[in-house]
Each structure stands twice: as C-alpha cells, then as structure tokens.
SETORZA-227799 format. One line per field, with one value per residue (C-alpha): residue number from 1; z, y, x. Coordinates in nm, 2 decimals. Each point is the difference from the previous one (the first is absolute). Example, Ala and Ser with C-alpha at 12.3 -4.5 7.8 and 13.67 -1.06 7.14 Angstrom:
BEGIN
nr	1	2
z	0.78	-0.07
y	-0.45	0.34
x	1.23	0.14
REM end
This chain:
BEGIN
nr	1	2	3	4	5	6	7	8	9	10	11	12	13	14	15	16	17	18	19	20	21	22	23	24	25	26	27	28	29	30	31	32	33	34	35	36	37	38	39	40	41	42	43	44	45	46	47	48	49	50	51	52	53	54	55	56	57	58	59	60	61	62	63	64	65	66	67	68	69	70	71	72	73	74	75	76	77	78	79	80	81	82	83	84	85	86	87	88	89	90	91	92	93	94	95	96	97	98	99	100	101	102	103	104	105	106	107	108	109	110	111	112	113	114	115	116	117	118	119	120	121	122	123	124	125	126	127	128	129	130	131	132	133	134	135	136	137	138	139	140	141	142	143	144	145	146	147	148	149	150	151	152	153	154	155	156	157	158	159	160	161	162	163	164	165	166	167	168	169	170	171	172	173	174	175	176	177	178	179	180	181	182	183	184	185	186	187	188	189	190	191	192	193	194	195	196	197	198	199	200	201	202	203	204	205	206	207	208	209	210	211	212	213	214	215	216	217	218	219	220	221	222	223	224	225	226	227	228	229	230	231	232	233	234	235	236	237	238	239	240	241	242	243	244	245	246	247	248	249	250	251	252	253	254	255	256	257	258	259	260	261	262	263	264	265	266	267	268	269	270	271	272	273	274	275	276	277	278	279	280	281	282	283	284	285	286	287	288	289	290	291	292	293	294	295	296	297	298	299	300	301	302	303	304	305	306	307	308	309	310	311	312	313	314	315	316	317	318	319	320	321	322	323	324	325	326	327	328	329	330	331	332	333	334	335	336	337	338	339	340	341	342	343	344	345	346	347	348	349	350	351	352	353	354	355	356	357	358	359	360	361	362	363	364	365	366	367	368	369	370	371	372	373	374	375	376	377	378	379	380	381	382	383	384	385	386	387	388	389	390	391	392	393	394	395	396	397	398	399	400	401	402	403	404	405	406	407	408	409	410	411	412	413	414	415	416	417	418	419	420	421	422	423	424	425	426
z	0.58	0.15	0.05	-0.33	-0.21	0.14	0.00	-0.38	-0.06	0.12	-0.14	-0.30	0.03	0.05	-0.28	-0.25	0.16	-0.13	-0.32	-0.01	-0.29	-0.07	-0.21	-0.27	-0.33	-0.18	-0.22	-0.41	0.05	0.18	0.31	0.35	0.22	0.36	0.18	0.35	0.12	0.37	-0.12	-0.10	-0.08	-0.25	-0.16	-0.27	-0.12	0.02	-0.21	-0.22	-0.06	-0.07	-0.24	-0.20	0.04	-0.12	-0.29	-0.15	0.12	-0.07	0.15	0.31	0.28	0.33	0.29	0.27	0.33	0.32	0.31	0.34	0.12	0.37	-0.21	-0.25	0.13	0.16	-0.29	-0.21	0.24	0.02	-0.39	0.00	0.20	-0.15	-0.36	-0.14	0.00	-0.24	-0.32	0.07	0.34	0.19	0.22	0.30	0.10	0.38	-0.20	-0.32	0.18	0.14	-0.29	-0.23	0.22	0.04	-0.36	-0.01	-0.28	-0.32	-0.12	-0.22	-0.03	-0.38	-0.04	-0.33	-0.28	0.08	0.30	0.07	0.02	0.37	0.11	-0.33	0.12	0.41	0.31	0.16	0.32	-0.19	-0.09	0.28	0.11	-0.27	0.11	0.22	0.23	-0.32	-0.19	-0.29	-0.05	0.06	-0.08	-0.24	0.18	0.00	0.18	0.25	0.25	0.24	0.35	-0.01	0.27	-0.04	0.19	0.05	-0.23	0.20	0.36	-0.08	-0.11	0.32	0.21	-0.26	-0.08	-0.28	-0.21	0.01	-0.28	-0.07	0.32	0.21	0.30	0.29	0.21	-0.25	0.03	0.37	0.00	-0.24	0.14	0.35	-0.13	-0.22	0.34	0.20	-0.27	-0.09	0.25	-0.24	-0.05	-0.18	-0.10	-0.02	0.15	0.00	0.07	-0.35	-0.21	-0.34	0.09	0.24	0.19	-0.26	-0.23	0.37	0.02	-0.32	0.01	0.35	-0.16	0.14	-0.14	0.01	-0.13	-0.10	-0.39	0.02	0.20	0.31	0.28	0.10	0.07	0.28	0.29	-0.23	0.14	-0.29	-0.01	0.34	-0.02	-0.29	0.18	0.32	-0.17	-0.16	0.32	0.21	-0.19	0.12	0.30	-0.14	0.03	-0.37	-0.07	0.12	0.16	-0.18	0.14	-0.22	-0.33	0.16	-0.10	-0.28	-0.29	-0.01	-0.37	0.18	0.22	-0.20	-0.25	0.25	0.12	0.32	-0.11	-0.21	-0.11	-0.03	-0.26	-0.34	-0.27	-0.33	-0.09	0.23	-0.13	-0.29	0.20	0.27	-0.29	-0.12	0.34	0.17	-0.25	0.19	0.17	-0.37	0.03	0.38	0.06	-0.21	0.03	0.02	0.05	0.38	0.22	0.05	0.28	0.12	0.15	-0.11	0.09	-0.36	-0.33	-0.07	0.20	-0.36	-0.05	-0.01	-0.04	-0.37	-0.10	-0.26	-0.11	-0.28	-0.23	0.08	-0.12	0.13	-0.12	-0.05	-0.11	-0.30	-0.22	0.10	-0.37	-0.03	0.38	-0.17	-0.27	0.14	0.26	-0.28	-0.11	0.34	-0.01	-0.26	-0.06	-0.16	0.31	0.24	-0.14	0.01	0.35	0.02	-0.19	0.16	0.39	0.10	0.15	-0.15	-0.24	0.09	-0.38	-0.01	-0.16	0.04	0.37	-0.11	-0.16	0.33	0.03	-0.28	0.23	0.22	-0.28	0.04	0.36	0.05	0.22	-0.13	0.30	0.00	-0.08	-0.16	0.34	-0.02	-0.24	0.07	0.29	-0.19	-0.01	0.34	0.04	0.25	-0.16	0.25	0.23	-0.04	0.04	0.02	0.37	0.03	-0.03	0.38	0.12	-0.12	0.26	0.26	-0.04	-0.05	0.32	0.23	-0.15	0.13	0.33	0.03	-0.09	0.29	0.25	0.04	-0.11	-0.02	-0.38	0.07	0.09	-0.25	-0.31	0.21	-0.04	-0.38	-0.09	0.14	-0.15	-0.37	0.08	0.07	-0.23	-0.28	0.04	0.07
y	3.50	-0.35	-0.30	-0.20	0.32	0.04	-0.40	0.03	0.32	-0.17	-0.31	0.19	0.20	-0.31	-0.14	0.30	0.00	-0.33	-0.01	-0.22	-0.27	-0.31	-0.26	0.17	0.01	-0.29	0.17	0.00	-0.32	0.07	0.12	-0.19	0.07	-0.11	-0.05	-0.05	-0.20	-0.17	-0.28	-0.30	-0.18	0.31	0.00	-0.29	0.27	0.32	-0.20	-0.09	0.38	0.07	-0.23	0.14	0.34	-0.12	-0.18	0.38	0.09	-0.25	0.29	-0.03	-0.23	-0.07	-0.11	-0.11	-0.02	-0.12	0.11	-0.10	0.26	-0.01	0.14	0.19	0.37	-0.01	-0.10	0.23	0.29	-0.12	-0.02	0.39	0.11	-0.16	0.08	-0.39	0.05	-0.31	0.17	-0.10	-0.12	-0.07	0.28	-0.09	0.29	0.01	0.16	0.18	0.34	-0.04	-0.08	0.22	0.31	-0.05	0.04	-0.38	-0.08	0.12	0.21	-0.23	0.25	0.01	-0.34	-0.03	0.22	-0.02	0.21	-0.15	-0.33	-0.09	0.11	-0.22	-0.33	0.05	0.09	0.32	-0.26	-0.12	0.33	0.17	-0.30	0.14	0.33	0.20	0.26	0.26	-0.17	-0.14	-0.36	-0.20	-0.35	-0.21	-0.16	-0.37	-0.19	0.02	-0.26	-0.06	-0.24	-0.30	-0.27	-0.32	-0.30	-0.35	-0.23	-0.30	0.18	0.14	-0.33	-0.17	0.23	-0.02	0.40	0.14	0.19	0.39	0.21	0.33	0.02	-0.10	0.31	0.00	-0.20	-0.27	-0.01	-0.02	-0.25	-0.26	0.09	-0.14	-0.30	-0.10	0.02	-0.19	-0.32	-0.02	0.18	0.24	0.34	0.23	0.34	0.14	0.31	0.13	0.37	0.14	0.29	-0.12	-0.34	0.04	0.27	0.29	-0.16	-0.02	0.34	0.14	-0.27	0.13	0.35	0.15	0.11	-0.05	0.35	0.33	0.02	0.30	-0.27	0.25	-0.14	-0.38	-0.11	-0.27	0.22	-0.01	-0.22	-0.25	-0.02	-0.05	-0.28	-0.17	-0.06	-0.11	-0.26	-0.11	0.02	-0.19	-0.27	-0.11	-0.09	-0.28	-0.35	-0.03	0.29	-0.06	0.27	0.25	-0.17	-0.33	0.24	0.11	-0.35	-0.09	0.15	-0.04	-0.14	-0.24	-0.07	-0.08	-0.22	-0.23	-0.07	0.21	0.29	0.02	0.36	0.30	0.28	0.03	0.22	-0.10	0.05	-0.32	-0.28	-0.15	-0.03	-0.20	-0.25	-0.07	-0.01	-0.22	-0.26	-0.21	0.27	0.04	-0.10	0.05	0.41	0.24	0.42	0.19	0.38	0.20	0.00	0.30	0.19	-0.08	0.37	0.22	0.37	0.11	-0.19	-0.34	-0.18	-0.10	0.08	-0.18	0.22	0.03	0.09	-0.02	0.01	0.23	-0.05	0.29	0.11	0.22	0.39	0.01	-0.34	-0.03	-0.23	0.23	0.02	-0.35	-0.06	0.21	-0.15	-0.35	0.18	0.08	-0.36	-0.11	0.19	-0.11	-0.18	-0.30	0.03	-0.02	-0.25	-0.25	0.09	-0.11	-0.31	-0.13	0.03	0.24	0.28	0.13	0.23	0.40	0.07	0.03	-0.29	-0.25	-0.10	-0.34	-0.06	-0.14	-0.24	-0.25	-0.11	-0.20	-0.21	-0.20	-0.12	-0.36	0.25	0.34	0.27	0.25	0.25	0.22	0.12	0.16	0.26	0.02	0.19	0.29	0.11	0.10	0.07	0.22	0.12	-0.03	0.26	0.16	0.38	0.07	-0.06	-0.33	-0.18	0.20	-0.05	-0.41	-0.19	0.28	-0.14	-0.40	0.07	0.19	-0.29	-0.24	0.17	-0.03	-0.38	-0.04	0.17	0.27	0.27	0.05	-0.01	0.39	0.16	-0.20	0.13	0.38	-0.06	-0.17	0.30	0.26	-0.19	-0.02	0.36	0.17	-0.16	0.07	0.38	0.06
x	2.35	-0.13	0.17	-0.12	0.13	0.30	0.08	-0.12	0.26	0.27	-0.07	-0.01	0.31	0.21	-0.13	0.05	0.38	0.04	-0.17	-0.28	0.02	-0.08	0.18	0.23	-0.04	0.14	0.21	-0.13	-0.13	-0.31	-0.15	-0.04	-0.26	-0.03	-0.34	-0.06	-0.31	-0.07	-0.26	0.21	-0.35	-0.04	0.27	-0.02	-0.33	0.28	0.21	-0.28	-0.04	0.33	0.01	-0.30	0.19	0.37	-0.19	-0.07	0.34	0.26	0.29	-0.15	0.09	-0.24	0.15	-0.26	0.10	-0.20	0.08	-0.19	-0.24	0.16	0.28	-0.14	0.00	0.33	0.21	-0.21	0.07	0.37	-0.04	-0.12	0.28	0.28	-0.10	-0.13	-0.38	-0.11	-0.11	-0.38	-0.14	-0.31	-0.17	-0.24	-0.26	0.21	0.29	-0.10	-0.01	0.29	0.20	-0.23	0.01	0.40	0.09	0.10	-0.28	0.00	-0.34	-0.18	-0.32	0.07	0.12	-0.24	-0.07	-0.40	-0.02	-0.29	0.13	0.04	-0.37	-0.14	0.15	0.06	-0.28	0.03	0.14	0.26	0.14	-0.04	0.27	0.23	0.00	0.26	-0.17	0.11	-0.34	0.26	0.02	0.34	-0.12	-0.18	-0.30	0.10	-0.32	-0.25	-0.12	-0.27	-0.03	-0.19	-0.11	0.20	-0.20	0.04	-0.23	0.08	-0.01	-0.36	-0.11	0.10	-0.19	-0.30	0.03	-0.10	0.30	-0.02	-0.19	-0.10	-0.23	0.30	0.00	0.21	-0.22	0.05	0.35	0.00	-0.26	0.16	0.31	-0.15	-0.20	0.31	0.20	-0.26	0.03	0.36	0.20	0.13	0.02	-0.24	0.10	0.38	-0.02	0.31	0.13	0.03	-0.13	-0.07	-0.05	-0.16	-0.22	0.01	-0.28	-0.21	0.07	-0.15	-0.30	-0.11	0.00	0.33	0.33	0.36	0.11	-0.18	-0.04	0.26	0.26	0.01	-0.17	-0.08	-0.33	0.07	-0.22	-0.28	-0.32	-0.03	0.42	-0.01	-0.32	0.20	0.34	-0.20	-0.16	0.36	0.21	-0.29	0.03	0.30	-0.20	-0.17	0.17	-0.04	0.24	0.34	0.26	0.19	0.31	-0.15	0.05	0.40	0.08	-0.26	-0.13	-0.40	0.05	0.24	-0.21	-0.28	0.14	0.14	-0.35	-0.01	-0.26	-0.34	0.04	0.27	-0.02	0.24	0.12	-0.14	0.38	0.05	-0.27	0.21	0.33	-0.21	-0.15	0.37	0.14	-0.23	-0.11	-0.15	-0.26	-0.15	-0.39	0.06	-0.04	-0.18	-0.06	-0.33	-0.05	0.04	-0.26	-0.19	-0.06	-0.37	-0.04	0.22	-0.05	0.03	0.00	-0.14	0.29	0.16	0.33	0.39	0.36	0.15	0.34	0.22	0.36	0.13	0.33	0.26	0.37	0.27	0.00	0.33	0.08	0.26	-0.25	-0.29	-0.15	0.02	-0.14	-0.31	-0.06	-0.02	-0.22	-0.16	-0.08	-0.06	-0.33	-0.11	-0.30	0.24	0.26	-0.31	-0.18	0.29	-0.01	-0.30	-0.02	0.37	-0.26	0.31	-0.32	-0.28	0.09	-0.05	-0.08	-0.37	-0.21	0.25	-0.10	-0.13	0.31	0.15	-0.26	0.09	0.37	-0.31	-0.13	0.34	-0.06	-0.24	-0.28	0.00	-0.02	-0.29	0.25	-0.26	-0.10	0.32	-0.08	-0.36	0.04	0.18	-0.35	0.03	0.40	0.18	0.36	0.25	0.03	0.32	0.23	0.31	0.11	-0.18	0.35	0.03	-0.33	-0.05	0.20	-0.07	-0.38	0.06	0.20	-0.28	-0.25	0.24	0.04	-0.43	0.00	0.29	-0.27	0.25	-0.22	-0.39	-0.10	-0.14	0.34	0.17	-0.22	0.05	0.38	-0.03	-0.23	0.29	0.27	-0.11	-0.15	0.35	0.17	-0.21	0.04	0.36
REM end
C-alpha cells in the first residue's frame, strides 16, 4: 500500500476510534451545526447563506467559524483524529483524495433525488475535483477560479506603456516589464517560485503538462514543459525581477501594493479583498488576461490553471443527515448565487458566473474583472492525484534549489519527473 493510503487508513482508523462528530445535538430545542471555513474575507457571504438556509429551518443553528489557512489542515487533521470534525467544512483539491480515499468524507454521490443533478449544474472539471479515486463524489462543488494579470495603472503611465490586452504574449511582459524598470526604477514582473500562481499556466500555454490525464506520470521532461519553466526561472535574471529570497520576506501582492512592482499574477478569489484592503490603490491597478505563449509547440499558447473548492462533511459525523441536507442547500442554485452576489468567489453552479461581478460596481474604478472569467474559455483544472500532498514541496524545493544555482534546471526537472513518478505509483 503507498504512503498517501496508508497515512489516509490510519488517519481514518483513529478517527473511527474516536467517533467523528461535530457539534451535538441541542437537545429538543433544535439542532447546531458547526462549519469550518479558512477565508475570513468570505465569511460575511457563508453567513449570508446560512442565513437563507436557517430562514427554511428555524431548528437549525449555523455556527461559522474561520480559521487561518496556515492552520487549516492541521487542526482539521487533529479534528479527524480526535473525533470533533466541524459538521461541514471547506475541501481544497491538495486534500480531497486524501480525506475522500480514507473514509474521513461522507459519500454525497446521491446527495439529491435527481441523479442527474450534479452533471446539470457543475463542469466535468469541477467534479472530477469532488471525486475520490473510487469515481464517487464526496463534495459539493463550491466555486471555480481562474489567474489574472494585476498591473499598475499609474506605473505604466509613467513609463508611457500601454496596459496589457488580449494580444499581450510573453515578450510583452518582459518588454514592459524592462521599459517600466528603465523609467521608474521599479520592478516589473513578480516571478516568484509557485505552481498555481505562478509557472503552471506557462506550462499548459507552451503546450506541456503537469500530470498525465490518468495522474500517473509527470510531464516536467517533456520539451514544451521544459521550454515553459525555462522561460519562468530565467527571469529571475533580469534586474526587473527580484530574487526568490525578495518573495522569503515579501509577498508579491505586498509588494505591489506598496508601490514596488508593476505586475504579479492573482486568484480571482483575491481581487475584492485587495479593493477593501487597500483603499487607497482603487483607480491605481487594474487586471487583464495572461499572456500567451508566442510559440508554443502545441496549442494556440492560450491557457491559465482553474480550480475549485467543494463543500464536504464527516461520514460518520453524529448530525450527518443534517450536515446533508444543508449540503444540500449549499448547492443550490439559491445558496450559490448568494455566493456570488456577496463577491465571496464565483459561484461553481453553472450560469451564475456573472453573478460575482456585481461586488465591483461598489468600488469608485470598477476592475476589468471580466477578464477573469473570460479565460474559462481556455482553462486548465488543476493538476491533481492522490500523492501530490508528498510530491508538492519535494518540487517547490528542487525549483528552489535551481534558482540558488545549486542545480542545472535539466537535472532538476530529471529529479522532479522521478519524484512525482514514484510516488504516484506506490
């Protein structure tokens, strides 16, 4: 058995020992339900949900409860063990196999009556996220997001450079990020050592892969992989591009909206917490599509990483039935569109995408935030099995070992391509 399934077993086993629960029923008087999110800027638009849900149900009490995602996963792991899963929590892509193929999640294949229900108001990606490696589903799809290029109105109008569009390519990027470093002394592009914010979309636009459709094999030796993380690791070389030991001490968002960089990639799931939390940037930045790769050995250089988080409960959780059906409600169109509306993410529920674009019209400049869900046209789902929680820091590290000079990028994808390789078939 690999290392994943038996980590997973035991988890599992301890779990079972203990009795995994969430808040108890409150007596007669009703029932109290705890759920467990890591977004604090999200959770005034959980709340919002529950309310709508409690509304219906009276009996029913929502507890929301934010923890930081630095902390998430450990006290939910500690929560597995010890027997006090939350009744309803948050699941990220990294974990769902994990938790799913341990027995920790509770099959929600049949949630609804209409068995068709799931593949008439979720994409095919967004399932697949839900799924354990048994093909069942153990979550309720809750959004999906994209990558967009966050630039600097005011640092592109000092150098006298036009603002990125739709026939941005790499060379554009490099050469804006070099005449905006030749007028004002700052930075251009943030590019820092990170998957999906940074070179997995380069990846897929140059034509290579991450993973094998089947989740067995890694695609780092390919040409175009290889071509793709070249161009992303040499640009580090370029005085316009700081260090990786710059992004040890400060976050490229950080570090762009203090003044000090004209460009750095985001999560859609980031753009309204960066309106609220920086005021007085508003009118200042704006966000337009990715480049695309100018040659790319397959494809038409086009494409940017999606994911998306799904809604999950404990299978053997005390207040299961209840846990289900507020699961219930939290897929449904109603649940997701108050998602939506509240600017929380962009709801998973098909046809409700523009829904997160109305939170904007509140701001003094409205973003392009559009761009955001244009490019589902041309989205990647997040590459993802069941040992990547093994293989993921084994990877950022060898990618950090190449920036240092301490290995040639050519061995390093040779040792990344073994890595994810052998632990993907134990």
């Amino acid at each position: 058995m690999g290392m994943i399934k038996r980590a997973a077993c035991a988890l599992l086993a301890l779990a079972l020992c203990a009795g995994l629960s969430g808040c108890a029923t409150d007596g007669g008087a009703g029932q109290r339900l705890t759920f467990q999110i890591w977004d604090n800027t999200q959770k005034a638009a959980m709340e919002a949900i529950c309310a709508a849900y409690t509304r219906a149900h009276p009996d029913v009490t929502i507890d929301v409860q934010v923890t930081s995602w630095s902390e998430y996963w450990t006290k939910l792991e500690a929560a597995a063990t010890g027997g006090t899963l939350p009744d309803v929590f948050w699941m990220h892509t990294d974990e769902m196999l994990r938790y799913a193929d341990g027995g920790i999640l509770a099959d929600l294949t049949d949630l609804y009556d209409d068995a068709g229900y799931y593949e008439a108001h979720f994409s095919q990606g967004l399932l697949d996220n839900a799924r354990g490696s048994d093909g069942r589903i153990y979550g309720v799809p809750k959004d999906r997001d994209t990558i967009c290029l966050v630039y600097s109105r005011e640092l592109f109008d000092a150098a006298g450079v036009s603002y990125p569009d739709e026939s941005w390519t790499w060379h554009d990027l490099t050469s804006a990020s070099q005449a905006i470093y030749d007028a004002t002394g700052k930075y251009g592009y943030l590019a820092y050592n990170d998957e999906h914010l940074g070179y997995w979309s380069y990846v897929y636009q140059a034509g290579g892969y991450i993973l094998t459709p089947d989740g067995k094999h890694a695609g780092y030796t390919q040409p175009a992989t290889k071509k793709a993380i070249a161009f992303y690791v040499s640009l580090q070389d370029e005085p316009w591009c700081p260090p990786q030991t710059f992004f040890a001490e400060t976050e490229p968002a950080t570090a762009f909206f203090s003044g000090e960089a004209a460009m750095y990639f985001e999560g859609s799931w980031g753009l309204r917490s960066k309106l609220e939390d920086y005021p007085s940037m508003v009118g200042k930045w704006d966000v337009a599509v990715l480049p695309a790769c100018p040659d790319p050995l397959s494809g038409d250089g086009r494409a940017v990483i999606s994911n998306g988080l799904t809604y999950a409960t404990a299978a053997n959780g005390k207040n299961l039935e209840a846990a289900k059906d507020f699961l219930r409600f939290l897929g449904s169109e109603e649940a997701q569109r108050i998602q939506g509306e509240q600017g929380a993410a962009i709801p998973a529920y098909e046809g409700l995408q523009d829904t997160w674009l109305s939170v904007f019209d509140s701001f003094d400049y409205r973003i392009n935030a559009e761009a955001c869900l244009s490019m589902f046209a041309y989205s990647v789902q997040s590459p993802n099995n069941a040992a990547r929680p093994a293989w993921k820091t084994r990877v950022s590290d060898e990618m950090l070992r190449v920036y240092a000079g301490e290995t040639t990028l050519d061995a390093a994808l040779e040792s990344m391509q073994r890595t994810v390789d052998e632990l993907s078939n134990r």
